[in-house]
C-alpha positions as CSV (number, residue, x, y, z in Angstrom):
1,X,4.2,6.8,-25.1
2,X,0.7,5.2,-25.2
3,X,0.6,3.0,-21.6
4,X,-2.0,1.1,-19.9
5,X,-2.1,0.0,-16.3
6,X,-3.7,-3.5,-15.5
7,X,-3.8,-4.8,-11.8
8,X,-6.0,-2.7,-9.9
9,X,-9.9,-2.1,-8.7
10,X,-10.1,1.5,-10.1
11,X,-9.7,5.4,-10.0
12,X,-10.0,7.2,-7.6
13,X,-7.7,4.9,-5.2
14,X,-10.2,3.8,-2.3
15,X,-9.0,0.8,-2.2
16,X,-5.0,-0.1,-1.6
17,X,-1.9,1.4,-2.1
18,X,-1.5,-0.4,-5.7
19,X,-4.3,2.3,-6.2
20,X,-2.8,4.6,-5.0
21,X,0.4,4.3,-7.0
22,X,-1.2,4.2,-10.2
23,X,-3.2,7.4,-9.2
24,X,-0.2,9.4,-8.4
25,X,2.3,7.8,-11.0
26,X,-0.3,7.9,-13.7
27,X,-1.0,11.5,-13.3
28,X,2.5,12.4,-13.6
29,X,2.9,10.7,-16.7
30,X,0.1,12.2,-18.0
31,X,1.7,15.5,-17.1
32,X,5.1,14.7,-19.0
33,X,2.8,14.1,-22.2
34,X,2.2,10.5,-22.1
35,X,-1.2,9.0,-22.7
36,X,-1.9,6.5,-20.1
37,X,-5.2,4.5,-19.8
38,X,-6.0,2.4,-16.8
39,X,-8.3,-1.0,-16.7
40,X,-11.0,-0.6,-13.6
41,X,-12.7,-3.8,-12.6
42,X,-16.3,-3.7,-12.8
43,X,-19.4,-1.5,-13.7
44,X,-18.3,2.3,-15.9
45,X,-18.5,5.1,-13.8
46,X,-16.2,7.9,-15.3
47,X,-14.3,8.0,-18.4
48,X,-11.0,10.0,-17.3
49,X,-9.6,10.7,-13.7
50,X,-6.8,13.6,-13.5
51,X,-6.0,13.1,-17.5
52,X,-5.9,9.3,-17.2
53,X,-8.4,7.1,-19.5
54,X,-10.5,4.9,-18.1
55,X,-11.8,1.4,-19.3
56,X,-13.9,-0.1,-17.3
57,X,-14.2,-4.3,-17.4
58,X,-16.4,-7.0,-16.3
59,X,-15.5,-9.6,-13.5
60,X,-17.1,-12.1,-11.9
61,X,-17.2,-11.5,-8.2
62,X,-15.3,-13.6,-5.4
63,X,-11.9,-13.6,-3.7
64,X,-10.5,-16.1,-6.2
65,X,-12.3,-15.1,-9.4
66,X,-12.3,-11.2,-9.8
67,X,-8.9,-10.1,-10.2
68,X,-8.6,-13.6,-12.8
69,X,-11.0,-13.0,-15.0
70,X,-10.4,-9.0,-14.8
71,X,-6.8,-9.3,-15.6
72,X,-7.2,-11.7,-18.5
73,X,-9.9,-10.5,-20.2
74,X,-8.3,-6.4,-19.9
75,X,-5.0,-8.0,-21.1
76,X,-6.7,-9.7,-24.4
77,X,-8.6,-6.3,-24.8
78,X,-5.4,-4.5,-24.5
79,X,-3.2,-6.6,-27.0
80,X,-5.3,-4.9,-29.3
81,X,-5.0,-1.1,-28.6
82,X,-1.9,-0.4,-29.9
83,X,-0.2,0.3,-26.6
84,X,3.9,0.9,-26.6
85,X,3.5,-0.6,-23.4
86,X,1.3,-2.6,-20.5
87,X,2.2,-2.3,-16.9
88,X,0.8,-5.1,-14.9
89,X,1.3,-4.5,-11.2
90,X,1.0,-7.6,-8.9
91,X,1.8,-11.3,-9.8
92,X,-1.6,-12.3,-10.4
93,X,-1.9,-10.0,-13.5
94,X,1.6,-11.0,-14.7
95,X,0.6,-14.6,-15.3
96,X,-0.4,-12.8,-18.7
97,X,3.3,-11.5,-19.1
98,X,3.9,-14.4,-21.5
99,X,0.7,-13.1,-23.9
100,X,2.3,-9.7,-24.0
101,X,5.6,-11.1,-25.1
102,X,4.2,-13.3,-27.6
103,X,2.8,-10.3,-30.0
104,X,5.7,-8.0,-29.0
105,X,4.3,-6.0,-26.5
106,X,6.8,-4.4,-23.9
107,X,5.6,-5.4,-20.6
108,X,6.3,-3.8,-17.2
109,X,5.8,-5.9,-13.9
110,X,5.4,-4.5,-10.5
111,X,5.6,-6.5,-7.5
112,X,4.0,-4.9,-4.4
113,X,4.1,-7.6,-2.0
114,X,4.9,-11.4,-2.4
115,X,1.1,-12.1,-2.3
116,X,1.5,-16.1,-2.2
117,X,2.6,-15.4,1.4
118,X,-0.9,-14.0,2.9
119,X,-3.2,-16.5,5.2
120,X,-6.2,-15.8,3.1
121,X,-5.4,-17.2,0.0
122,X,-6.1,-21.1,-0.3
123,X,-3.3,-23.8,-2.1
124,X,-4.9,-22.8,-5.7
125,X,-4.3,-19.1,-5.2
126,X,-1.1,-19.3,-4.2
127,X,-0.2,-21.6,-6.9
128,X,-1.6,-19.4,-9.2
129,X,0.2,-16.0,-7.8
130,X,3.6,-17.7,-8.1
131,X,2.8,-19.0,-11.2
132,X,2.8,-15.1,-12.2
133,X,6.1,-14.4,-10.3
134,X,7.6,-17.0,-12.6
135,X,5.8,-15.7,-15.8
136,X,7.3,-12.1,-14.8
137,X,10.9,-13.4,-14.2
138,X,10.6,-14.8,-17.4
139,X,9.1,-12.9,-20.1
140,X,8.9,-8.9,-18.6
141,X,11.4,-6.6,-19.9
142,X,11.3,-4.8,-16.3
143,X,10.3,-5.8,-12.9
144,X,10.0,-3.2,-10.4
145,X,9.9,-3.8,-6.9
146,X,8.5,-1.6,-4.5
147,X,11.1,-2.2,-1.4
148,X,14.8,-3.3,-1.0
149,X,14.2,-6.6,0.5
150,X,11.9,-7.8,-1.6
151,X,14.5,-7.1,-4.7
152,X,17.0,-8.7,-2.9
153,X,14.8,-11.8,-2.3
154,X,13.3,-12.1,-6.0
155,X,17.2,-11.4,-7.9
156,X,18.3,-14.1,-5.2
157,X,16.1,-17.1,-6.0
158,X,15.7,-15.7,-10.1
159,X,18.9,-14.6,-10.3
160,X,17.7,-11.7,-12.7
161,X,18.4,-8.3,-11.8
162,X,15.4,-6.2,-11.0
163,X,14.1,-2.4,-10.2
164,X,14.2,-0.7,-7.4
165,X,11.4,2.3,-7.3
166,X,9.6,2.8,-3.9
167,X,6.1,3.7,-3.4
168,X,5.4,7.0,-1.9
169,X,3.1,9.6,0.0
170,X,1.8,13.1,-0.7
171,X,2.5,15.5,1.6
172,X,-0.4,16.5,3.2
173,X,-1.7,19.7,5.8
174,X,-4.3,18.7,8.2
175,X,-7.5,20.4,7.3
176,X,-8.5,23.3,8.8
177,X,-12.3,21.5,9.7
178,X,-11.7,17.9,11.1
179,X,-15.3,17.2,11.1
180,X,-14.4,13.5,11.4
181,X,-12.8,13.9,14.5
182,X,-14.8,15.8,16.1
183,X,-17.9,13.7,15.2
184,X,-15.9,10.6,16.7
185,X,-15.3,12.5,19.3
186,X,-11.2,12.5,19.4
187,X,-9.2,14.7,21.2
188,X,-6.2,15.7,19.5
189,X,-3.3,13.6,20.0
190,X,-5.7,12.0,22.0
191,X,-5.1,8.5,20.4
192,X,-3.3,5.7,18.5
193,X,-4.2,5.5,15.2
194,X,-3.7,2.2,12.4
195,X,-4.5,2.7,8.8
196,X,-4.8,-0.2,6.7
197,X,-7.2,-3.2,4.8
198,X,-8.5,-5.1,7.9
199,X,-6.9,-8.7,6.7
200,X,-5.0,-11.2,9.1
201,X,-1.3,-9.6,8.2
202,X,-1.9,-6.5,9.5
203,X,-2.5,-8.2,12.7
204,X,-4.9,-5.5,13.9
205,X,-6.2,-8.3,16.4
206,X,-2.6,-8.2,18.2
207,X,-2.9,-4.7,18.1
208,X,-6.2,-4.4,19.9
209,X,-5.6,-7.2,22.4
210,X,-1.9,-5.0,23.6
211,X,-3.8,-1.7,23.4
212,X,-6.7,-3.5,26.0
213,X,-3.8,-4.4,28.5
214,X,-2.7,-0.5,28.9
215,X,-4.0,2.2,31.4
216,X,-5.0,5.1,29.5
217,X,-7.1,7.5,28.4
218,X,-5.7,7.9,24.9
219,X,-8.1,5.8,22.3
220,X,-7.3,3.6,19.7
221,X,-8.7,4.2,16.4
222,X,-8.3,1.2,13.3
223,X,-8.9,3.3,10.2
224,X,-9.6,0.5,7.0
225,X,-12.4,-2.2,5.4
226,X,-12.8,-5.6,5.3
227,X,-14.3,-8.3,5.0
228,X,-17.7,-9.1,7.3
229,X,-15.8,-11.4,8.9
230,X,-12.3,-9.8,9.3
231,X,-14.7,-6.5,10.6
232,X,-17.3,-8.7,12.8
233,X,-13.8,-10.4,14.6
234,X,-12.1,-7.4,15.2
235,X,-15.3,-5.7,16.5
236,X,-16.0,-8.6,18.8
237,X,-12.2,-8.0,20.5
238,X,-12.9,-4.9,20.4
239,X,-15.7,-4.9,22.6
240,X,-16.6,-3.8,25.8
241,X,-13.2,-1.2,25.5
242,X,-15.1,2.3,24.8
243,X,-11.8,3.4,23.9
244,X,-11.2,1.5,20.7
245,X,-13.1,2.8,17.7
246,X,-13.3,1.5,14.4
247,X,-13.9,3.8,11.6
248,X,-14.3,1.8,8.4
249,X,-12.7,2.9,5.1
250,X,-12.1,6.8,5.4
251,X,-10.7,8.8,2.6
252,X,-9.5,11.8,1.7
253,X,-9.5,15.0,3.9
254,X,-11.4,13.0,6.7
255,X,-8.7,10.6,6.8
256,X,-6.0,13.9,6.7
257,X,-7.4,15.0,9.7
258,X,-7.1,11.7,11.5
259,X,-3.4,11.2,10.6
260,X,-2.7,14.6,11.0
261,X,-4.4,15.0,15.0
262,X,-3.2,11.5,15.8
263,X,-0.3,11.0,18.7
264,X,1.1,7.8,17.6
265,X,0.7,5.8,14.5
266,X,0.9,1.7,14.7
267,X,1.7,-0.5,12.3
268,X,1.8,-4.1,13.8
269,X,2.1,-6.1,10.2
270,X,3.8,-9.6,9.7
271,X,3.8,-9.2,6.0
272,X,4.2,-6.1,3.6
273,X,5.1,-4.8,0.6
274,X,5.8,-1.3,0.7
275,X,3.9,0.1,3.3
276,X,1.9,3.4,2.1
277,X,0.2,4.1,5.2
278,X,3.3,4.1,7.3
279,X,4.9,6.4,4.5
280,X,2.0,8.8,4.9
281,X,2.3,8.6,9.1
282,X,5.6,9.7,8.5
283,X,4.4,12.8,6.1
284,X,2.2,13.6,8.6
285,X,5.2,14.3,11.1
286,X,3.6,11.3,13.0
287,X,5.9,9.5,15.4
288,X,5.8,6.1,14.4
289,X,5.2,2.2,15.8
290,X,6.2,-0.6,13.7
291,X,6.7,-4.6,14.0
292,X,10.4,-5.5,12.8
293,X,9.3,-6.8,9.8
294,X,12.4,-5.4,7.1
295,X,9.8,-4.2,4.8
296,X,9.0,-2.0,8.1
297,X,12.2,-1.3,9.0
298,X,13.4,-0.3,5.5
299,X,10.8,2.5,5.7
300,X,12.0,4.0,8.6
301,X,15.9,3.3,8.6
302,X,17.8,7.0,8.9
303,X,20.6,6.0,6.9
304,X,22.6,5.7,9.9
305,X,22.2,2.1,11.4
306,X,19.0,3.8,13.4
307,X,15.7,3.7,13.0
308,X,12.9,6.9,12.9
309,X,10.3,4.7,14.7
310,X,10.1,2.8,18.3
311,X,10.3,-1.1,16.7
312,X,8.4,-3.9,18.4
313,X,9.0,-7.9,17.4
314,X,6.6,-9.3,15.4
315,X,3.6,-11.1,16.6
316,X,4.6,-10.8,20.1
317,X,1.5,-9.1,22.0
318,X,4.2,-8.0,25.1
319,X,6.6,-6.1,22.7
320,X,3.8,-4.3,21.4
321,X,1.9,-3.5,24.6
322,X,5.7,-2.3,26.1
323,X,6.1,-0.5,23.1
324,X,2.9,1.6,23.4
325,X,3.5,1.9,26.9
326,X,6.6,3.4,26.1
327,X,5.4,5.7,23.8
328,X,3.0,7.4,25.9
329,X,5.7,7.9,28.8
330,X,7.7,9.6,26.3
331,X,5.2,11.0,24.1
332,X,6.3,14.8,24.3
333,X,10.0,13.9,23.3
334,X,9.4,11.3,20.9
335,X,7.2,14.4,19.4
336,X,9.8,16.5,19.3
337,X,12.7,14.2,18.0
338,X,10.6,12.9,14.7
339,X,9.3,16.3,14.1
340,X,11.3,16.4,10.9
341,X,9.6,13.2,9.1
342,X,7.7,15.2,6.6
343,X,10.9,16.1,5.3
344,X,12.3,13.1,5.7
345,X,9.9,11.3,3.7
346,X,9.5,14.4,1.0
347,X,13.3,13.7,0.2
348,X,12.8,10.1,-0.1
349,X,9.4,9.1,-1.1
350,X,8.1,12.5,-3.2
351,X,5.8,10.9,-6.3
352,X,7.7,13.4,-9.1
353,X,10.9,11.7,-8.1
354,X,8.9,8.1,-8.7
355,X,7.1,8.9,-11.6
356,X,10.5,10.3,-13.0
357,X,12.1,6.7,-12.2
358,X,9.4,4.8,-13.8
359,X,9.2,6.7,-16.7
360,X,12.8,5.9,-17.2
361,X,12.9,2.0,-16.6
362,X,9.4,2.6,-19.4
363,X,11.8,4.1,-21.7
364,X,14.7,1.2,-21.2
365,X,12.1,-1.9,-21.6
366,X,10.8,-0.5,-24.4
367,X,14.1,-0.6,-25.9
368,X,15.1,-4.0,-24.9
């Protein structure tokens, strides 16, 4: 099949795990013979990325504007490439589900995270997102949802049944030169470690105000970007607490080493889709702190009523800072009973398996 992805910043993924998915889903469909080409927002850099084609179009820059005017104007542009099918991934893109419908397109949604939902997004935005949702629910010959919950959410209030195909992680080895450890000067499993987009749901402020409350020598280290303001914030709670460190945006084998020489990895979120940074903690054998949020919770459930994480309540700065506390009492044995995670998420969160899935629900929209 000829397929292009639409709801994303670009190749290589440095920016979210939407990016991410495409990357590694993308590949693997190039792999199994399909040609897929992917629409990048903003100025041409290169023109393939592991066998994927890229196209590479204009926006005007802004929190409300860019992915707007990116989506629409790489939708019309792909209406007339002869595609057997588009895959939009998020709401906002899918408020051009309707377009694709119209001139017989097969159309593939992908909901990562019920995006109406975050603080930063004003009355219009929101509006606009599930205005998208409703397009989707409407006119897609697929919806995919990322986790469990949010399926059961979307089929409740749309009454439509939906897709269930996770995102996932690579599983990585820790390089053998962690020369962005060592130049922060970390010890290993000498610290707590958070990797995420710096934005208000992550609650990375609750996390560094509970971390500030404990006795220890471990350090905490927020691993993401954000805004100036979101970094300038979070900088000014920070401060004063040589202990905390705030990396910026890492990627690749830098961030690999940090995951991989961490002790504990937190994840104190009030909103999610599918979390890819917790999936990778957990790849990284990494035990694991989360907020009780069920998109969480759904990551880390064993199957057997239990959870492979220590679980804090949401937005509650005691639960967390008991939870941490709690974590470095019984570091060595929480070490030793989540030292099967990589497995655990290899068998449940392993990109061929994914790619495989999406692949198939390709082939059954395009036959609807």
């Amino acid at each position: 099949m000829k397929i292009a992805m639409i709801g994303l910043r670009g190749l290589p993924a440095n920016y979210s795990g939407i990016e991410v998915a495409v990357e590694e889903i993308g590949a693997r469909l190039v792999d199994a013979g399909h040609e897929v080409t992917v629409y990048c927002m903003g100025r041409r850099a290169t023109e393939t990325y592991k066998g994927m084609r890229l196209v590479y179009i204009p926006t005007i820059r802004g929190k409300n504007t860019e992915m707007v005017v990116y989506s629409m104007l790489a939708s019309l542009h792909a209406l007339g490439q002869g595609y057997d099918l588009v895959h939009l991934h998020a709401f906002g893109p899918a408020v051009m589900t309707g377009l694709f419908r119209l001139f017989r397109r097969p159309v593939v949604v992908t909901c990562h995270g019920l995006d109406y939902l975050r603080e930063k997004w004003g009355l219009i935005a929101r509006t606009y997102i599930r205005f998208g949702e409703t397009m989707a629910m409407r006119h897609a010959n697929a919806v995919i949802c990322v986790s469990r919950s949010m399926r059961s959410d979307l089929e409740a209030r749309h009454r439509k049944p939906l897709d269930y195909i996770p995102n996932g992680s690579t599983v990585k080895n820790v390089p053998a030169e962690d020369h962005m450890r060592t130049q922060l000067g970390l010890a290993p499993k000498g610290y707590f470690i958070f990797v995420g987009r710096l934005v208000e749901c992550k609650r990375v402020d609750l996390l560094i105000e509970a971390f500030r409350q404990l006795e220890t020598d471990m350090k905490l280290v927020i691993v993401g970007g954000g805004s100036d303001d979101a970094v300038a914030r979070l900088s000014g709670l920070a401060a004063g607490d040589e202990r905390i460190v705030l990396t910026g945006p890492v990627y690749g084998e830098a961030l690999d080493g940090l995951f991989g020489n961490a002790a504990f990895f937190v994840l104190p979120s009030v909103l999610e889709g599918l979390p890819v940074a917790l999936i990778e903690a957990l790849g990284h054998n990494l035990p694991v702190i989360v907020s009780d949020l069920p998109e969480n919770l759904e990551v880390v459930a064993d199957g057997n009523g239990g959870y492979r994480a220590l679980v804090c309540e949401r937005d509650s700065v005691g639960s967390l800072r008991d939870t941490l506390a709690a974590a470095l009492r019984d570091r060595q044995a929480l070490a030793r009973q989540y030292a099967d995670n990589r497995a655990f998420v290899m068998e449940k969160y392993g990109w061929d398996s994914i790619a495989a899935q999406t692949a198939e629900c390709y082939a059954r929209a395009v036959q609807a």
